[in-house]
KESE-9490 format. One record per residue (C-alpha): residue in three letters; x, y, z. Coordinates in Angstrom, 3 decimals. Each point is the difference from the previous one (the first is absolute). Layout:
N
<'ala' <X Y Z>>
...
% end
This chain:
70
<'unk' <29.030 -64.229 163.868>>
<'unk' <0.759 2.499 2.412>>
<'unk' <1.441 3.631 -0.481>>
<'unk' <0.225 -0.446 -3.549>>
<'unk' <1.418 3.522 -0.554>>
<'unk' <2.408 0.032 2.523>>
<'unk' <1.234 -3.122 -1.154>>
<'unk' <0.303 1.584 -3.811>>
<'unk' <1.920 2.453 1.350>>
<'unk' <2.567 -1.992 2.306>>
<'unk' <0.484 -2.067 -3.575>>
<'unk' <0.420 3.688 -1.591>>
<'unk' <2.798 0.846 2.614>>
<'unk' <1.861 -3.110 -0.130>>
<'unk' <0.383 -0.019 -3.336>>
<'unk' <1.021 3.735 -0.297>>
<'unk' <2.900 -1.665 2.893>>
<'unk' <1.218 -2.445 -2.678>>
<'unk' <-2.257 -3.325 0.702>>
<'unk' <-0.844 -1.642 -3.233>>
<'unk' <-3.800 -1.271 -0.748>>
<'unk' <2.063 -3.339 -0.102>>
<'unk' <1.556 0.035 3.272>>
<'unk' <-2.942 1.410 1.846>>
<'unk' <-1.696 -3.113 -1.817>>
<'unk' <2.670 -2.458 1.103>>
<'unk' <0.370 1.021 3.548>>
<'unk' <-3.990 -0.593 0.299>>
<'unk' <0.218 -3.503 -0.995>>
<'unk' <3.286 -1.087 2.208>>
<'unk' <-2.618 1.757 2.842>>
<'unk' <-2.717 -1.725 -0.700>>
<'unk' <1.901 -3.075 0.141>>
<'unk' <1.704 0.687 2.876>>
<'unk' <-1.320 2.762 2.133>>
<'unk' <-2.074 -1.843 2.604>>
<'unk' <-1.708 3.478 0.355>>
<'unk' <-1.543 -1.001 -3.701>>
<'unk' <-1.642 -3.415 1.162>>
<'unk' <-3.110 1.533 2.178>>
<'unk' <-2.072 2.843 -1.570>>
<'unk' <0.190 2.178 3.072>>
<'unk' <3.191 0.115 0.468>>
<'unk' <1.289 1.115 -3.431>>
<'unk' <1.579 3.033 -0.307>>
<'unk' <-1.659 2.490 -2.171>>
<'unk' <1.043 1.078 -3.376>>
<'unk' <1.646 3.890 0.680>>
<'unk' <1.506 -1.533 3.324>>
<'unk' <1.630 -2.912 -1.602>>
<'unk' <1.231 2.249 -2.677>>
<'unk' <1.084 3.222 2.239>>
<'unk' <2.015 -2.519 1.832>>
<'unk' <1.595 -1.254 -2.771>>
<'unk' <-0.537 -3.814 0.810>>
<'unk' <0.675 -0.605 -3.598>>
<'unk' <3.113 0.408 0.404>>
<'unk' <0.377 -2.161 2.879>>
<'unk' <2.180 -3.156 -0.028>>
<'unk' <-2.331 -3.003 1.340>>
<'unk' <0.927 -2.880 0.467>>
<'unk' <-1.689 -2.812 -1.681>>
<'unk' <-0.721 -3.132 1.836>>
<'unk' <1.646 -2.940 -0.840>>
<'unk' <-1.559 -2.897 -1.115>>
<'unk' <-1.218 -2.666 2.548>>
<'unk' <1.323 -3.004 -0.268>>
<'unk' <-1.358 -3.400 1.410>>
<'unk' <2.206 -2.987 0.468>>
<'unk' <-0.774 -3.296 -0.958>>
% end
């Protein structure tokens, strides 16, 4: 909920690069699952940095999972 407008207008500019609405959408959610940045509230990137960076685009790595032998 912070710097709404700035944040419109990083959306604005990455789509003008050639982002989709669909892959700005997608690279959210694999963050959000696997961004440790995205677990604690103060430490989450905000909107127009996470998008002028381009880390929807970014490759993570999602964590296996944990298996416990019996």
């Amino acid at each position: 909920h912070q710097s709404k407008k700035t944040a419109a207008k990083a959306y604005t500019k990455a789509r003008r690069e050639g982002a989709s609405h669909e892959a700005i959408m997608a690279g959210l959610a694999k963050s959000i699952k696997t961004d440790s940045r995205f677990r604690e509230l103060q430490f989450t990137p905000l909107p127009a940095s996470w998008l002028n960076a381009g880390c929807y685009e970014d490759s993570l790595m999602e964590k296996p999972a944990v298996r416990i032998a019996m």
